[in-house]
C-alpha positions in Angstrom: 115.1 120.7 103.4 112.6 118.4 101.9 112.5 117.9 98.5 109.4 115.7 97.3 108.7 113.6 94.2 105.4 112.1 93.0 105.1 108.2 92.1 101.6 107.5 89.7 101.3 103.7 88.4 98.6 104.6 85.6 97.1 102.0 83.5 94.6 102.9 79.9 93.4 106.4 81.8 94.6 108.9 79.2 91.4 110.9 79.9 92.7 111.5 83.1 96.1 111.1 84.0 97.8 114.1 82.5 95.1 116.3 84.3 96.3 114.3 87.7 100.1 114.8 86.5 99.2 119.1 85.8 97.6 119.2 89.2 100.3 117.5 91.6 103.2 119.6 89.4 102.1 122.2 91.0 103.3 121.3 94.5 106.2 118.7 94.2 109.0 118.7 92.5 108.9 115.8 90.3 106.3 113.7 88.7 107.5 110.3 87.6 104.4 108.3 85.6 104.7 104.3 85.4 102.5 103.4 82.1 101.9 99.8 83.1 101.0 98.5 79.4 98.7 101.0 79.0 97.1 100.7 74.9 94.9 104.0 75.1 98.1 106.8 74.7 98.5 107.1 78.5 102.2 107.2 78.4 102.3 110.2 75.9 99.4 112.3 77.3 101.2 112.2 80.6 104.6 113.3 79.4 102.9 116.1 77.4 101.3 117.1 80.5 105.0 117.6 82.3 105.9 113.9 83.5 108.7 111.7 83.3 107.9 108.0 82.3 108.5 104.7 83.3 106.8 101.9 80.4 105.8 98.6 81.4 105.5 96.3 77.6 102.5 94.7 79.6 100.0 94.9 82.5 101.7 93.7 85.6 99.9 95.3 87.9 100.1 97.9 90.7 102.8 96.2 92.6 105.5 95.9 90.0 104.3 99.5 88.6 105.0 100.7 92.0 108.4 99.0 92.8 109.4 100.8 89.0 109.1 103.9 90.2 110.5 103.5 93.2 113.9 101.9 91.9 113.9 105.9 89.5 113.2 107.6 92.6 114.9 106.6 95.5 118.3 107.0 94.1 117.0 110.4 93.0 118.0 112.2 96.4 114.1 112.7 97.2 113.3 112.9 100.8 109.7 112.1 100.5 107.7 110.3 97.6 104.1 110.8 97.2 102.0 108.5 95.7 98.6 108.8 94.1 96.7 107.0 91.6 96.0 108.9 87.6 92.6 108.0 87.4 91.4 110.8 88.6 89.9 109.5 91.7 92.5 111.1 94.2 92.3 115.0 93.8 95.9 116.6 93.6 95.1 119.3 95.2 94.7 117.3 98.6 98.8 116.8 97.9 99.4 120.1 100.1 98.1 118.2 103.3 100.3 115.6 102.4 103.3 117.4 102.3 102.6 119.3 105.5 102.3 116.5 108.0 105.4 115.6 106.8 107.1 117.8 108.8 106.2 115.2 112.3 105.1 111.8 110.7 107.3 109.5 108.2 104.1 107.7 106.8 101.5 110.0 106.0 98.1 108.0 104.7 94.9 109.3 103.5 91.6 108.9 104.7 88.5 108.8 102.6 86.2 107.1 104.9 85.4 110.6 106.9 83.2 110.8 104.0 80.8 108.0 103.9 78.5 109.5 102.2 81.2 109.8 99.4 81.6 106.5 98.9 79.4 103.4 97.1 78.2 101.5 99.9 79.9 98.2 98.9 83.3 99.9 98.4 83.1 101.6 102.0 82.4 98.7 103.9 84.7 96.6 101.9 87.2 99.2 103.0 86.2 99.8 106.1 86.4 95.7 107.1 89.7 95.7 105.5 91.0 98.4 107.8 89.7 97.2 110.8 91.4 93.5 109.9 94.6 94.7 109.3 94.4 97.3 112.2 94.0 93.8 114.7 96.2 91.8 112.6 99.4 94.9 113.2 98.2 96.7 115.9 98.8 100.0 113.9 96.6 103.3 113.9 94.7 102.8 110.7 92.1 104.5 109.6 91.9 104.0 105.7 94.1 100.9 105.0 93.5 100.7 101.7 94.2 104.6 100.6 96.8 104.5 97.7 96.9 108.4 98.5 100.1 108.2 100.8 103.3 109.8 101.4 106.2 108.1 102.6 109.8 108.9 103.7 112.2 107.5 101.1 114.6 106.6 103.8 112.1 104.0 105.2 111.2 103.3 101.9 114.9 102.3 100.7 115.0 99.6 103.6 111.5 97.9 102.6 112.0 94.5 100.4 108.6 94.9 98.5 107.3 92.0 96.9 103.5 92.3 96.9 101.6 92.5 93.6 98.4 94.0 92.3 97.0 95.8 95.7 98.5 94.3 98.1 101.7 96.3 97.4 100.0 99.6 99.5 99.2 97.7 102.6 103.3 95.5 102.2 104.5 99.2 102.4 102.2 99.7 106.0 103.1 96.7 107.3 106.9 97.1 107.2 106.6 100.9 107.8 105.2 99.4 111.2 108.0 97.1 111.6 110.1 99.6 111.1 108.8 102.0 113.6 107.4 104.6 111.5 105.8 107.2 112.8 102.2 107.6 111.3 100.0 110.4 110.6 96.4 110.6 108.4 94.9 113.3 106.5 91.2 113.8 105.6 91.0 113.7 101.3 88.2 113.3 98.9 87.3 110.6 96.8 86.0 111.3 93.3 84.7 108.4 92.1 81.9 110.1 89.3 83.5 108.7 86.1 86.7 107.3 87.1 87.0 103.8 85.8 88.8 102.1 89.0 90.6 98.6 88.2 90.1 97.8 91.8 87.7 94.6 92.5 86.4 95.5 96.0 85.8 92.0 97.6 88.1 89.7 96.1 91.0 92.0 96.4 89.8 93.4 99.5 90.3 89.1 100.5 93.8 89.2 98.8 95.6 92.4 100.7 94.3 90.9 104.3 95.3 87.8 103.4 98.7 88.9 102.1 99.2 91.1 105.4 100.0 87.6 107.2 102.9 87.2 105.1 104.1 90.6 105.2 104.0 90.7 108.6 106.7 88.2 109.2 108.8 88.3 106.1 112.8 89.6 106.9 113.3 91.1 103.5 114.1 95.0 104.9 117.5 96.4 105.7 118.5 97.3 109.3 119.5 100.9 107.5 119.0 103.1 105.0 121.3 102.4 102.2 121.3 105.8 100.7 120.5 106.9 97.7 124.2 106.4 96.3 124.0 103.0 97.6 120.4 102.0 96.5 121.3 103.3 93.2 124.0 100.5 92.7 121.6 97.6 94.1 118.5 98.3 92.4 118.2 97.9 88.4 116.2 101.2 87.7 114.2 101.4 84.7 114.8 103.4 81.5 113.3 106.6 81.9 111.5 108.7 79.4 111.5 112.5 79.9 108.9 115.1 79.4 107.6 116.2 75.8 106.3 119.4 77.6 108.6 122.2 77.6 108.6 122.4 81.3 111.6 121.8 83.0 112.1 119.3 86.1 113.3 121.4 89.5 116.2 119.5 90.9 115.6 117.9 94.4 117.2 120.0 97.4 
């Protein structure tokens, strides 16, 4: 049976992120938070709000926040992780699509652009030229490259050797989910971007995460197999973990 976790890099959105963390609770069964040097009380408003946390001492950036979470969770027995980002611009309770098409896909990526009317014009066409790029530069069935709203099976995700940083870490994780052969579905979600403060620069690192896909694309890092979770456990340093201050306990995964 599935059991799913959700994986949320956050950085200074204490506003927002324990809202995001109450919302997703709701539908998976385990919320891990990476506070990537956050100086605004992110870490503790999310673990009031029912999350466990992963603290970063500085900014890193997405990449390494990402890559801490996932050396907690995949040796955690989760079949699935989702992944969403805590300032508020994803909307948790699109998670349910998610977690549906997971039934037939093993990469599962949102899709904002169905909305264009949604979106600032400079961050849709940034978008939308960054997915047609690394649609011709893979040959996958993109339609919203640049979605951090994704789900992905842990056992594909235990054989990827992630390296990217900052952005380019969400399209390193479709570029060997392709090499890999996984299968890929997409789900319509909605944006919010009224008042969400995004750290994403649209055009230079829009440049960056095409750029990067080169590299991706024929790096050997990933494993012919999945390890395991036992396994993964004892080759990955994972990250001290802090639990909840909510009184809400943690399901355990199936």
């Amino acid at each position: 049976m599935p059991a799913f976790a959700a994986l949320i890099p956050a950085y200074n959105c204490a506003d927002r992120a324990a809202a995001v963390v109450r919302g997703v609770k709701r539908y998976v069964q385990d919320v891990l938070v990476v506070d990537d040097g956050s100086s605004d009380g992110t870490g503790e408003s999310v673990r009031a709000a029912g999350a466990r946390l992963v603290v970063h001492s500085l900014n890193c950036g997405k990449g390494p926040a990402v890559r801490s979470g996932l050396a907690v969770l995949l040796g955690q027995g989760y079949s699935h992780i989702l992944m969403l980002d805590a300032d508020g611009q994803h909307d948790p309770e699109d998670a349910p699509r998610f977690l549906k098409a997971a039934a037939e896909a093993d990469f599962v990526l949102g899709n904002r652009l169905w909305d264009r009317e949604a979106i600032p014009a400079k961050r849709y066409w940034t978008n939308f030229i960054g997915t047609r790029a690394l649609q011709l530069m893979t040959g996958f069935p993109l339609e919203d490259s640049q979605c951090g709203y994704r789900l992905v099976s842990s056992s594909y995700l235990r054989r990827m050797g992630l390296v990217g940083n900052r952005y380019s870490i969400d399209t390193e994780i479709i570029v060997r989910a392709g090499k890999l052969r996984a299968r890929f579905a997409h789900v319509p979600v909605r944006v919010i971007y009224e008042g969400a403060v995004s750290h994403y620069r649209p055009v230079p690192d829009t440049v960056h995460i095409v750029l990067s896909a080169a590299r991706f694309k024929i790096d050997e890092g990933d494993l012919r197999s999945d390890p395991g979770p036992e396994a993964w456990s004892k080759l990955v340093n994972a990250p001290r973990v802090l639990e909840p201050t909510a009184a809400c306990a943690l399901q355990e995964p199936v």
